[in-house]
N, CA, C and O atoms as CSV, one atom per row, in Angstrom:
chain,resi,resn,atom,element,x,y,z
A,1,UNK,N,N,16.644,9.162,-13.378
A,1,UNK,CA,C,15.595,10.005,-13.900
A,1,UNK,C,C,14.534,10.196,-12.824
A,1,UNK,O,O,14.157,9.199,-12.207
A,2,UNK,N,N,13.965,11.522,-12.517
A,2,UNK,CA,C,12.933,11.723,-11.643
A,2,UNK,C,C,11.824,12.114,-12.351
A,2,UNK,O,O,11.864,12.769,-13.392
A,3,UNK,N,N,10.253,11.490,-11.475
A,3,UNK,CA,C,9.474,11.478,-12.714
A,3,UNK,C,C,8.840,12.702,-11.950
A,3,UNK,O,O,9.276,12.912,-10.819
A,4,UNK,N,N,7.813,13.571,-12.468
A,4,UNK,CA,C,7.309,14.787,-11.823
A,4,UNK,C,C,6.009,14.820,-12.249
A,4,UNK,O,O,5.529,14.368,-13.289
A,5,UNK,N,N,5.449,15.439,-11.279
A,5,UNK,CA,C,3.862,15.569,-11.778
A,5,UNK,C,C,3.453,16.220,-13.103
A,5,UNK,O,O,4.061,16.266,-14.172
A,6,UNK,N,N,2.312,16.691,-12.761
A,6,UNK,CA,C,1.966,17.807,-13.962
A,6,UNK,C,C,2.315,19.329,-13.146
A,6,UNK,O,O,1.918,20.352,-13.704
A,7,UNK,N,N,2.779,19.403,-12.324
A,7,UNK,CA,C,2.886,20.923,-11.787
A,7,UNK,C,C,4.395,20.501,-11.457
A,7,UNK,O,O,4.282,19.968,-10.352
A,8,UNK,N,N,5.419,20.462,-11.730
A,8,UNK,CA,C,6.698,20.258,-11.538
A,8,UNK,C,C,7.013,19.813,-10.259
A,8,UNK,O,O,7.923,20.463,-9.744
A,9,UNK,N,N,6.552,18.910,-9.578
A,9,UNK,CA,C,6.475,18.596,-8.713
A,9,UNK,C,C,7.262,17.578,-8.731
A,9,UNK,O,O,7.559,17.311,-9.896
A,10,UNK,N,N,7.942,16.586,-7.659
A,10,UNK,CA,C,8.514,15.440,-7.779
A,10,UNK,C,C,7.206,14.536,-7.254
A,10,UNK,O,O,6.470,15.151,-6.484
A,11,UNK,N,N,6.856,13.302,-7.533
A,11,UNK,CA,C,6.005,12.490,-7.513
A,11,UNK,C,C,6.213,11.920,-6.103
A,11,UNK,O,O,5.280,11.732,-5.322
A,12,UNK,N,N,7.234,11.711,-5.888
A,12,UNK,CA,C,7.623,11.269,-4.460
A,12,UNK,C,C,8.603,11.973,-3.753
A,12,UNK,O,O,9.438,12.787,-4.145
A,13,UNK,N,N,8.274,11.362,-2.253
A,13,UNK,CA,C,9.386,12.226,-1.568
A,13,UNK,C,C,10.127,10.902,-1.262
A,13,UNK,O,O,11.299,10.969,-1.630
A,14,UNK,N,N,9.782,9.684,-0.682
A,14,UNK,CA,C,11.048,9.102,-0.273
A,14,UNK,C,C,10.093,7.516,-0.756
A,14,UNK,O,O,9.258,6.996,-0.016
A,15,UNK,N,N,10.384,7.118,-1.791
A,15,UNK,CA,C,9.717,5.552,-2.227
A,15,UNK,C,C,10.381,4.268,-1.538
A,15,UNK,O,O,11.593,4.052,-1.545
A,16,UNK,N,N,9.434,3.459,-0.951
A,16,UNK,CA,C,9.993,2.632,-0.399
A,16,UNK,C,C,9.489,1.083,-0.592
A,16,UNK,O,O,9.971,-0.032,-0.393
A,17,UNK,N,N,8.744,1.410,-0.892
A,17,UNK,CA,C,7.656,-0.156,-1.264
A,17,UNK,C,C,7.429,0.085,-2.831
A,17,UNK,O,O,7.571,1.227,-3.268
A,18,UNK,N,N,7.044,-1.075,-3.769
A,18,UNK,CA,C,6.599,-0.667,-5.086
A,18,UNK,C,C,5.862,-1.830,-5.179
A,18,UNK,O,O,6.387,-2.702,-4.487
A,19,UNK,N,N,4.769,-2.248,-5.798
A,19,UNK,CA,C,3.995,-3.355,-6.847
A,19,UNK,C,C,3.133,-2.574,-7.507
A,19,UNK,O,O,2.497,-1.554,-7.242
A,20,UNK,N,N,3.327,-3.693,-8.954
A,20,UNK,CA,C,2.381,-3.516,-10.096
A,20,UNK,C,C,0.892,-3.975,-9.803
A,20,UNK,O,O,0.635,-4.985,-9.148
A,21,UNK,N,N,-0.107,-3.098,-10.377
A,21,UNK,CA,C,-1.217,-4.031,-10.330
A,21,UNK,C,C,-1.749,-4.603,-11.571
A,21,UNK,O,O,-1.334,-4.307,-12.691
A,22,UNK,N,N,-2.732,-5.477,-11.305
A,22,UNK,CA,C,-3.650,-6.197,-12.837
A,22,UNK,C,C,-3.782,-5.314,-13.402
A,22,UNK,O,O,-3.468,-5.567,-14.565
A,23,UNK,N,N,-4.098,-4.281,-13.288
A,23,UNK,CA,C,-4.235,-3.196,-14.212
A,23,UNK,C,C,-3.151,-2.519,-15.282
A,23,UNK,O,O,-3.477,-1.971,-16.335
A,24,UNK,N,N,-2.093,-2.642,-14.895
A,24,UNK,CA,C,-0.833,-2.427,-14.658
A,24,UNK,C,C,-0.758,-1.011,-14.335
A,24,UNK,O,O,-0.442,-0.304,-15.292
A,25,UNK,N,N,-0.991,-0.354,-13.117
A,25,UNK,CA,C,-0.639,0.975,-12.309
A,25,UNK,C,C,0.417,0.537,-11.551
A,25,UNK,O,O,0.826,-0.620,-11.453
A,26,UNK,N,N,0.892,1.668,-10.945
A,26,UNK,CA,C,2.029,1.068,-10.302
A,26,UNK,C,C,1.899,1.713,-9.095
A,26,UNK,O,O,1.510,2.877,-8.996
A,27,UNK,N,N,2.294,0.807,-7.911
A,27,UNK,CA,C,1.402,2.057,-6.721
A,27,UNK,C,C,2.431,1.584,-5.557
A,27,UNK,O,O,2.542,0.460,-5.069
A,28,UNK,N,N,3.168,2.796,-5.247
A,28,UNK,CA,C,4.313,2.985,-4.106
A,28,UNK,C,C,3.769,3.468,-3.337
A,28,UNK,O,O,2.646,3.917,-3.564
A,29,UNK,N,N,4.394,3.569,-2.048
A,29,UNK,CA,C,4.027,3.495,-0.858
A,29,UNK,C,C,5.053,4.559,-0.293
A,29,UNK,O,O,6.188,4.102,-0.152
A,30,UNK,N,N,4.897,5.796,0.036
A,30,UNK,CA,C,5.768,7.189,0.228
A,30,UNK,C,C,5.141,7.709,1.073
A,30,UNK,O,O,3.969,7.477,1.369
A,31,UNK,N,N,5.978,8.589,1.621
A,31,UNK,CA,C,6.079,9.419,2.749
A,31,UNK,C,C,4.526,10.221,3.114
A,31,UNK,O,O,4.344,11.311,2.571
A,32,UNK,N,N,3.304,9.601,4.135
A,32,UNK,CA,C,2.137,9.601,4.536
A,32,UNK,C,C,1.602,9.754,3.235
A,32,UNK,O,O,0.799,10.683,3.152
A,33,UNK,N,N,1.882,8.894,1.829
A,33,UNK,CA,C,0.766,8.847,0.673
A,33,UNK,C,C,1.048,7.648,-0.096
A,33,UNK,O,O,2.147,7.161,-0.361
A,34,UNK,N,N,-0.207,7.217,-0.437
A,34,UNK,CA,C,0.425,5.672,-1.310
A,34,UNK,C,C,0.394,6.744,-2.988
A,34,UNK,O,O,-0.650,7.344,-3.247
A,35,UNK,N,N,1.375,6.831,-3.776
A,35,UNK,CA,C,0.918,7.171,-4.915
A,35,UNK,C,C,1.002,5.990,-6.468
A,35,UNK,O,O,1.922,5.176,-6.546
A,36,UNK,N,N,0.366,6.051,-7.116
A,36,UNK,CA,C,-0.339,5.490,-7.901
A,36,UNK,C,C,-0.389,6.086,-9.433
A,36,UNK,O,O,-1.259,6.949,-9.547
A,37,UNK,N,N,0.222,5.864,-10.424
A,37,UNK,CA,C,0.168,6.048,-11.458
A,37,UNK,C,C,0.217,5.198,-12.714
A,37,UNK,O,O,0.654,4.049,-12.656
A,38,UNK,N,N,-0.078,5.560,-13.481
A,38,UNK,CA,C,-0.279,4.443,-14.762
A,38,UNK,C,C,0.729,3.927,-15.589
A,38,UNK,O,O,1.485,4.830,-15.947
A,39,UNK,N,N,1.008,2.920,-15.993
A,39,UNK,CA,C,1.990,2.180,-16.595
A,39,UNK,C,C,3.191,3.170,-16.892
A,39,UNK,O,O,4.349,2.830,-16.654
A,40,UNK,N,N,2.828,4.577,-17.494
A,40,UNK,CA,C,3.404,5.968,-18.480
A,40,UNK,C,C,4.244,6.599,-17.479
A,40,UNK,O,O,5.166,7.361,-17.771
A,41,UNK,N,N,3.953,6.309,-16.417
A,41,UNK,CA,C,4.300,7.229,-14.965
A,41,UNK,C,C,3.604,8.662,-15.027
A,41,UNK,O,O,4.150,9.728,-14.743
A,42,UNK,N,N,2.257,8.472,-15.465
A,42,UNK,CA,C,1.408,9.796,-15.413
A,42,UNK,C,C,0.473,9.301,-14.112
A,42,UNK,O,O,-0.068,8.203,-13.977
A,43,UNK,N,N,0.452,10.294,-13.314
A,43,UNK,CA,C,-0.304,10.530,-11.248
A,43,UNK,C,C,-1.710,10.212,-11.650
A,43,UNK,O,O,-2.390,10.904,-12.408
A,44,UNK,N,N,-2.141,8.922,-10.978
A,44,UNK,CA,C,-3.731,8.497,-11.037
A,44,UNK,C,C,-4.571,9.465,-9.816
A,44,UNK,O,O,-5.341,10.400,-10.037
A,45,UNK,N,N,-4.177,8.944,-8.567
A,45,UNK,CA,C,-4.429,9.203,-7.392
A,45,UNK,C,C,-3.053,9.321,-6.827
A,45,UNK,O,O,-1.984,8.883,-7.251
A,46,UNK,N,N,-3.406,10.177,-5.532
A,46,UNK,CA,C,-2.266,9.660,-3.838
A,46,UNK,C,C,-3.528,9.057,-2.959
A,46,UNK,O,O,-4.674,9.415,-3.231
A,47,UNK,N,N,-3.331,8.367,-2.169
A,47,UNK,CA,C,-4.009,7.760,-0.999
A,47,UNK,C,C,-3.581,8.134,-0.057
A,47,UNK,O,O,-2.469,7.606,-0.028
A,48,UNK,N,N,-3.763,9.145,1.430
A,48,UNK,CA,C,-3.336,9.922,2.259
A,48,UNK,C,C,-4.102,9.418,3.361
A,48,UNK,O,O,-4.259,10.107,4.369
A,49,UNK,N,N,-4.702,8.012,3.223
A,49,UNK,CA,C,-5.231,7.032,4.729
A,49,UNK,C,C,-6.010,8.141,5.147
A,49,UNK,O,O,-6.302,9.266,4.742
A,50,UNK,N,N,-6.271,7.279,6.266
A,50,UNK,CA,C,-7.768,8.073,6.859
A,50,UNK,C,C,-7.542,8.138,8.641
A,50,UNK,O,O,-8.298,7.910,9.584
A,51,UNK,N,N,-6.059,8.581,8.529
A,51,UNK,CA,C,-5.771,9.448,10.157
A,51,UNK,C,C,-4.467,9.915,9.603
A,51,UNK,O,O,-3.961,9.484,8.567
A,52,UNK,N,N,-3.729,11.264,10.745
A,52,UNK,CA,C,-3.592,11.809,10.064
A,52,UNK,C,C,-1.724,11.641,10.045
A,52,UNK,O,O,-0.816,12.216,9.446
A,53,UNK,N,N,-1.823,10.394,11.173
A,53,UNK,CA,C,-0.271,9.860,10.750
A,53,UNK,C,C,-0.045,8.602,9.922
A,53,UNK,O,O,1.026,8.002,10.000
A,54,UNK,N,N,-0.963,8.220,9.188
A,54,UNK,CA,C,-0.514,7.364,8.446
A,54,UNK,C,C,0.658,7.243,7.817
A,54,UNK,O,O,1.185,8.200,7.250
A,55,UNK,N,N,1.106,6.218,7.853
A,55,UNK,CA,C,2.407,5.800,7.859
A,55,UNK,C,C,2.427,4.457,6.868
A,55,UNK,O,O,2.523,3.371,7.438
A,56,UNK,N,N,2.334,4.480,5.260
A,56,UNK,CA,C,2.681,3.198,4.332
A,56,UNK,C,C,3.644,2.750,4.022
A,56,UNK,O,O,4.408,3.390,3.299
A,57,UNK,N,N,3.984,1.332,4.516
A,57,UNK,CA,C,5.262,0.609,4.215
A,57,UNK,C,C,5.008,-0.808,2.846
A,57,UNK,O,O,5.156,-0.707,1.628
A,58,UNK,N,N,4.698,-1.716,3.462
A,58,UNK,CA,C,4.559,-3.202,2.572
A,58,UNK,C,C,3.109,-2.716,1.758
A,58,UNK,O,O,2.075,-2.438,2.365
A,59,UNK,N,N,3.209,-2.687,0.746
A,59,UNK,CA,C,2.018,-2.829,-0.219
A,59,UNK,C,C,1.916,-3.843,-1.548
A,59,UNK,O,O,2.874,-4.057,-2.291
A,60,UNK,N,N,0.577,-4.432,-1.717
A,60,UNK,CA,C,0.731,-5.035,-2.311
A,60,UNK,C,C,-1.061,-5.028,-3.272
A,60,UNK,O,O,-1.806,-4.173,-2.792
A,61,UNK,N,N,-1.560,-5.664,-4.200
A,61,UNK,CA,C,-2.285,-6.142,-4.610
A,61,UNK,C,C,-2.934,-7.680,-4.971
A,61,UNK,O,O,-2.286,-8.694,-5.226
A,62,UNK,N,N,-4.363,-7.538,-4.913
A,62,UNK,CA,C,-4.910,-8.987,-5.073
A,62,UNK,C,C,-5.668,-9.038,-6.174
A,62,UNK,O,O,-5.534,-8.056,-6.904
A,63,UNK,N,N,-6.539,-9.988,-6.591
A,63,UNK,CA,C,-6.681,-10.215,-7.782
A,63,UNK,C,C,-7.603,-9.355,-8.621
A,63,UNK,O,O,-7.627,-9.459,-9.848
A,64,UNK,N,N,-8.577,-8.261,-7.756
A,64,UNK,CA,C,-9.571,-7.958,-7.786
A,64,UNK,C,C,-9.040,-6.064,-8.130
A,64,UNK,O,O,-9.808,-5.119,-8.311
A,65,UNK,N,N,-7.429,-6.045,-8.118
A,65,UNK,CA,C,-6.747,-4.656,-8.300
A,65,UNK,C,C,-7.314,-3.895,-7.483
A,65,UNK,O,O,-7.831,-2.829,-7.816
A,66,UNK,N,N,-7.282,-4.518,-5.862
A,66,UNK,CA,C,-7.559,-3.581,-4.809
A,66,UNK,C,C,-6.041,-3.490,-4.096
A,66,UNK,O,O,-5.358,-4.500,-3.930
A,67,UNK,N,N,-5.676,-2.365,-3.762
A,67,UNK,CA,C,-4.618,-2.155,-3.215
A,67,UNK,C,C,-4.451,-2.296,-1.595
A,67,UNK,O,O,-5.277,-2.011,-0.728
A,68,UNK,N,N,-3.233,-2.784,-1.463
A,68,UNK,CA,C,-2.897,-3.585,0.257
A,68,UNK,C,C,-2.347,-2.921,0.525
A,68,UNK,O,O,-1.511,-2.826,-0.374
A,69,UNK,N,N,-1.955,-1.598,1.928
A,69,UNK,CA,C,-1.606,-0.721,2.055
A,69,UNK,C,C,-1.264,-1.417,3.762
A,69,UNK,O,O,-2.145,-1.695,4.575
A,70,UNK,N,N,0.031,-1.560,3.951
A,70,UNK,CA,C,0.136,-1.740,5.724
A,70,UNK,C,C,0.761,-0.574,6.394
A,70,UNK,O,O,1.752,-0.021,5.916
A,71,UNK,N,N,0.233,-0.223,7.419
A,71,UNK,CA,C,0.049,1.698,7.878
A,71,UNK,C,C,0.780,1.097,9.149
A,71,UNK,O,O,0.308,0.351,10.007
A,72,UNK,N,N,1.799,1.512,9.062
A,72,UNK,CA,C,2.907,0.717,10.165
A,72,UNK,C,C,2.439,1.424,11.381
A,72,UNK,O,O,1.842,0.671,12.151
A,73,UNK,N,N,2.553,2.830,11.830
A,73,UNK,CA,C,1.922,3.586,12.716
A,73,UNK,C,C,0.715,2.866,13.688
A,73,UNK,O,O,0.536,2.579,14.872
A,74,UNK,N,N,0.163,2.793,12.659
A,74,UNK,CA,C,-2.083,2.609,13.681
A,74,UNK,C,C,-1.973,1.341,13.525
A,74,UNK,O,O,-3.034,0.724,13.614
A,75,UNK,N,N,-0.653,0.493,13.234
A,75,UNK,CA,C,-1.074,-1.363,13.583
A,75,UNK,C,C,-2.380,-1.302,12.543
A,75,UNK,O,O,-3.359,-1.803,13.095
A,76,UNK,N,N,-2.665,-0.838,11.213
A,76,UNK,CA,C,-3.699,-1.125,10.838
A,76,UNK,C,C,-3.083,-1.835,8.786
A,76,UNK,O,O,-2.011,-1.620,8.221
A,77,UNK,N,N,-3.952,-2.407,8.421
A,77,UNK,CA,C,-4.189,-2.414,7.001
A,77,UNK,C,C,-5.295,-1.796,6.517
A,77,UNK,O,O,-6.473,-1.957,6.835
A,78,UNK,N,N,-4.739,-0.980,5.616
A,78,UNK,CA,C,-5.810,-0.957,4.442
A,78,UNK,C,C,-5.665,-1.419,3.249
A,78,UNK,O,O,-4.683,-1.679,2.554
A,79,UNK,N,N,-6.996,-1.496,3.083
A,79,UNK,CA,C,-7.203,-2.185,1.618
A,79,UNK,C,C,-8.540,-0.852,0.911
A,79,UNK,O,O,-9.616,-0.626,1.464
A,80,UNK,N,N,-8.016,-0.126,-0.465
A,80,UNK,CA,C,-8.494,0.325,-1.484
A,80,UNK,C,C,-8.481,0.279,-2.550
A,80,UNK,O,O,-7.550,-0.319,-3.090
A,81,UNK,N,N,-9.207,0.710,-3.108
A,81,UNK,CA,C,-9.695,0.079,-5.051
A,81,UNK,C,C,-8.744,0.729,-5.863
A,81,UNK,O,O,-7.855,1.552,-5.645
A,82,UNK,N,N,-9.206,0.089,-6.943
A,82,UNK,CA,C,-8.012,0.770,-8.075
A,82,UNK,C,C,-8.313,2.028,-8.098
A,82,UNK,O,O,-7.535,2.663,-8.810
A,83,UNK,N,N,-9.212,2.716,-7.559
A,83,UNK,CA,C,-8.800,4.349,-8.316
A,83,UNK,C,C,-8.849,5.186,-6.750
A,83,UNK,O,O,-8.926,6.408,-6.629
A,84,UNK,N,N,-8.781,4.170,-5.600
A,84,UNK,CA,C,-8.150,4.851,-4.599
A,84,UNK,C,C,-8.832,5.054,-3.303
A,84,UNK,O,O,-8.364,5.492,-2.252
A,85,UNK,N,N,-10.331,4.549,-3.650
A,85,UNK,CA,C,-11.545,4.597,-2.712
A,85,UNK,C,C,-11.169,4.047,-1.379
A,85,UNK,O,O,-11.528,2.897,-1.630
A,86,UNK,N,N,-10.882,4.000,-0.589
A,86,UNK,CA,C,-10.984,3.553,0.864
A,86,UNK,C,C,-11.706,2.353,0.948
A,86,UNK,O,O,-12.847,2.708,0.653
A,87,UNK,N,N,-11.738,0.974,1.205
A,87,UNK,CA,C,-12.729,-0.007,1.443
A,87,UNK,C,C,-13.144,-0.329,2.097
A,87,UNK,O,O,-14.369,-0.325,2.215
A,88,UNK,N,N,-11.954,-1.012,3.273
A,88,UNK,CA,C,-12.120,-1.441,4.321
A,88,UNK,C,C,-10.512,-1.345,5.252
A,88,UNK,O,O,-9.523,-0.936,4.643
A,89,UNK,N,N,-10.448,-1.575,6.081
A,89,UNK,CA,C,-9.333,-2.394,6.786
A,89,UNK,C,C,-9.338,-3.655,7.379
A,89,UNK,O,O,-10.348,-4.024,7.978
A,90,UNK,N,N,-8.125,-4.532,7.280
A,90,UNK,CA,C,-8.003,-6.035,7.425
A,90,UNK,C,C,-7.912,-5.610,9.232
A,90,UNK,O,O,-7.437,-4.660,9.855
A,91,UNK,N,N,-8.587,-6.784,9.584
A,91,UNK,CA,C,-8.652,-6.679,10.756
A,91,UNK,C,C,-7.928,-8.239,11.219
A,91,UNK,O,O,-7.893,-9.163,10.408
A,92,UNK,N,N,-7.426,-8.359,12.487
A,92,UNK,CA,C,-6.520,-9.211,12.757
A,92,UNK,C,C,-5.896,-8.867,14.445
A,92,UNK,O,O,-5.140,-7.932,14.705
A,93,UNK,N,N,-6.432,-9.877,15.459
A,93,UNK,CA,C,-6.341,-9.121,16.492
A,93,UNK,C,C,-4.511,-9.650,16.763
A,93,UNK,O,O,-3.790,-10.537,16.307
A,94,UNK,N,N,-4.340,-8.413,17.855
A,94,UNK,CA,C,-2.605,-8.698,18.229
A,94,UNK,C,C,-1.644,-7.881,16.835
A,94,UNK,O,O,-0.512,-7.414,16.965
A,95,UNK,N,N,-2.256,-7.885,15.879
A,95,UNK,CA,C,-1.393,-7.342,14.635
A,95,UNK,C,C,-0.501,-5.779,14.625
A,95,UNK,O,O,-1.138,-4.792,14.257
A,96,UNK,N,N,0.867,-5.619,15.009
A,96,UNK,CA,C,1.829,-4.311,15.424
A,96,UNK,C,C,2.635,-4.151,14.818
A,96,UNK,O,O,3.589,-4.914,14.667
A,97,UNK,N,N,2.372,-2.585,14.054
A,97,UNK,CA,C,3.418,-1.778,13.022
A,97,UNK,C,C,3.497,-3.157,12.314
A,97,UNK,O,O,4.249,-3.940,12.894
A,98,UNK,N,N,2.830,-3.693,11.071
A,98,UNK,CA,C,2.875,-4.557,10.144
A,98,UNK,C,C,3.679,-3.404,8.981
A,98,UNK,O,O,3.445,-2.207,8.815
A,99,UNK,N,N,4.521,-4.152,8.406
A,99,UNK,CA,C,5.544,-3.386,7.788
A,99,UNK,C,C,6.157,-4.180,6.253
A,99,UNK,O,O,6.817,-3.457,5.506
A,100,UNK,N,N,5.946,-5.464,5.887
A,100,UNK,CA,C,6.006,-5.894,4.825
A,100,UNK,C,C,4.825,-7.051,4.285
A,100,UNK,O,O,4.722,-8.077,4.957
A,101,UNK,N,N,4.099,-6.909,3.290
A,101,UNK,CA,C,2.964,-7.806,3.274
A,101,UNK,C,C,2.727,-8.034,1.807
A,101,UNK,O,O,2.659,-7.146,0.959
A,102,UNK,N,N,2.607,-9.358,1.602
A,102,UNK,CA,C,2.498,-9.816,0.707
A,102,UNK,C,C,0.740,-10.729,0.239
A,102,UNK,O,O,0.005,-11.154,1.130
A,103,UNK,N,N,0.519,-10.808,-0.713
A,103,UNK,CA,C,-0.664,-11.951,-1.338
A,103,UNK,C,C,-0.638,-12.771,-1.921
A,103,UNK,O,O,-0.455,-12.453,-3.096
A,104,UNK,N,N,-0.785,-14.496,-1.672
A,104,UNK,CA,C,-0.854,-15.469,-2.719
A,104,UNK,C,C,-2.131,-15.367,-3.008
A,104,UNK,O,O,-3.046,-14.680,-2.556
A,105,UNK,N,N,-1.974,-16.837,-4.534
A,105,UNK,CA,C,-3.390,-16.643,-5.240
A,105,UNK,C,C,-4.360,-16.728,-5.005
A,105,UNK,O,O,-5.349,-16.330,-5.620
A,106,UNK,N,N,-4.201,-17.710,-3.282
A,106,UNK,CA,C,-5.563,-17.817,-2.648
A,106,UNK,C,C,-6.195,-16.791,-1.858
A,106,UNK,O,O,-7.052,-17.092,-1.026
A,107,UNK,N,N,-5.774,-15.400,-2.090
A,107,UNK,CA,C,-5.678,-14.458,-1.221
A,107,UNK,C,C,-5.492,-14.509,0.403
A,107,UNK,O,O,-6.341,-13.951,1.099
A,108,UNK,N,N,-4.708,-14.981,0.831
A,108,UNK,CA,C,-4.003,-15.390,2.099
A,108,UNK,C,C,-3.014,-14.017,1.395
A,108,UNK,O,O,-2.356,-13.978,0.355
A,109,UNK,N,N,-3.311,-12.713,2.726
A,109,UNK,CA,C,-2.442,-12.485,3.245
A,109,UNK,C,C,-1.409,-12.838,4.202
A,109,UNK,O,O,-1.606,-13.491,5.226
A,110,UNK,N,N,-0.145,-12.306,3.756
A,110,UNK,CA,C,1.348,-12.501,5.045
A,110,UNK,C,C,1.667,-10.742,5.440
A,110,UNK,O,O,1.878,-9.678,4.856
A,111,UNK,N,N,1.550,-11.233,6.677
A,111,UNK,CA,C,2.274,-9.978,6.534
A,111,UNK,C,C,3.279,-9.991,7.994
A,111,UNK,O,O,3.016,-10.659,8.994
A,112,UNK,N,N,4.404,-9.140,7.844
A,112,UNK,CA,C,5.405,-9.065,8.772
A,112,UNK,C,C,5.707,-7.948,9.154
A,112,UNK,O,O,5.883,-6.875,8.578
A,113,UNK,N,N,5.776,-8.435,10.660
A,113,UNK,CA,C,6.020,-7.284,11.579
A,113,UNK,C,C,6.899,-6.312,11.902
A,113,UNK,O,O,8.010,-6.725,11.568
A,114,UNK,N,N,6.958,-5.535,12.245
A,114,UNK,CA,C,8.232,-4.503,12.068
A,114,UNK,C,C,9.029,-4.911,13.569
A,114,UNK,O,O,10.130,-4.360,13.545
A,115,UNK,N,N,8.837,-5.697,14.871
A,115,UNK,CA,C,9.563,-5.503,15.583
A,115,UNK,C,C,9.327,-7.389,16.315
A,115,UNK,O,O,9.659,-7.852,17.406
A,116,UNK,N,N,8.588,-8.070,15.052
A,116,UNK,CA,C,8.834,-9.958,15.805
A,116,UNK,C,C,9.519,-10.469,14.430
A,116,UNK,O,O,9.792,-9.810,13.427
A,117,UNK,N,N,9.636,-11.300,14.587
A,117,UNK,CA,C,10.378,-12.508,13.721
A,117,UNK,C,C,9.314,-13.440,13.377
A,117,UNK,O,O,9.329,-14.652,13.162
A,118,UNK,N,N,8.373,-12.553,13.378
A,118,UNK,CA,C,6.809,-13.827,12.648
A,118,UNK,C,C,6.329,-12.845,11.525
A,118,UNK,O,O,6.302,-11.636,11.295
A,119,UNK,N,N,6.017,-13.864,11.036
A,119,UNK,CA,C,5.138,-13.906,9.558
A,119,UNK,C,C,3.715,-14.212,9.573
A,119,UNK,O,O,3.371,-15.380,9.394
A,120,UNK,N,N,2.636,-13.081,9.810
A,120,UNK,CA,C,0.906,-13.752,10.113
A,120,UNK,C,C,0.787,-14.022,9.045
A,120,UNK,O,O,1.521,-13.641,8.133
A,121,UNK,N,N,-0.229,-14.782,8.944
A,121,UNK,CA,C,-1.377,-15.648,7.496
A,121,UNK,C,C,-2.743,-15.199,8.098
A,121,UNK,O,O,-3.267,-15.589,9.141
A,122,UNK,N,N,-3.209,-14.256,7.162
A,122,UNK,CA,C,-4.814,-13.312,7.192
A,122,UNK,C,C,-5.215,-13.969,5.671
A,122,UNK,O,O,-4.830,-13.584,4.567
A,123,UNK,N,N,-6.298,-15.314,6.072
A,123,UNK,CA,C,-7.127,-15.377,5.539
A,123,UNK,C,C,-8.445,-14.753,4.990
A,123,UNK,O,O,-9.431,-14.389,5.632
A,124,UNK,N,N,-8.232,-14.719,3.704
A,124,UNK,CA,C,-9.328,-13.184,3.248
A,124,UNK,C,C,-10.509,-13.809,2.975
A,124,UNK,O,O,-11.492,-13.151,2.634
């Protein structure tokens, strides 16, 4: 089943990452847009980063239903709110094309690289 916007649109072009948040939205990580919709699969937001190759792979959420967005491209993370605001980016020096990333409860990010065999720990 393909889910579609409100303008017959397909919601995604190529999904590759998925997590639920506290909220329960559900927010994938697709082709230069994180999109984000509500439990129903009705479109909250897209998140389209803030250059203009952004590139979202590993996403995830923390306790606070801010969304973890790793932008494999610009070696960067972002992190935005539940309804999509831009916050900040995790900063972390040496950090390249980060590509799967996860959060425990202590909010210790992991995240892994797209081209080492290491796993960083970004204490939040």
């Amino acid at each position: 089943m393909e889910i579609e916007s409100d303008k017959n649109q397909p919601l995604y072009i190529c999904p590759t990452y998925i997590a639920e948040n506290g909220n329960g939205d559900i927010c994938v990580s697709d082709v230069r847009a994180v999109v984000v919709t509500d439990a129903g699969g009705m479109l909250r937001f897209r998140y389209q980063g803030n250059s203009r190759d952004f590139d979202p792979y590993g996403i995830c959420c923390d306790s606070s239903c801010n969304i973890i967005v790793a932008d494999m491209k610009n070696d960067k993370i972002h992190v935005i709110d539940k309804d999509g605001t831009f916050l900040h980016h995790v900063t972390y020096d040496g950090i390249k094309m980060p590509r799967a990333i996860c959060i425990d409860e202590n909010n210790n990010l992991y995240v892994g690289e797209w081209h080492t065999d290491t796993v960083k720990v970004i204490a939040r």
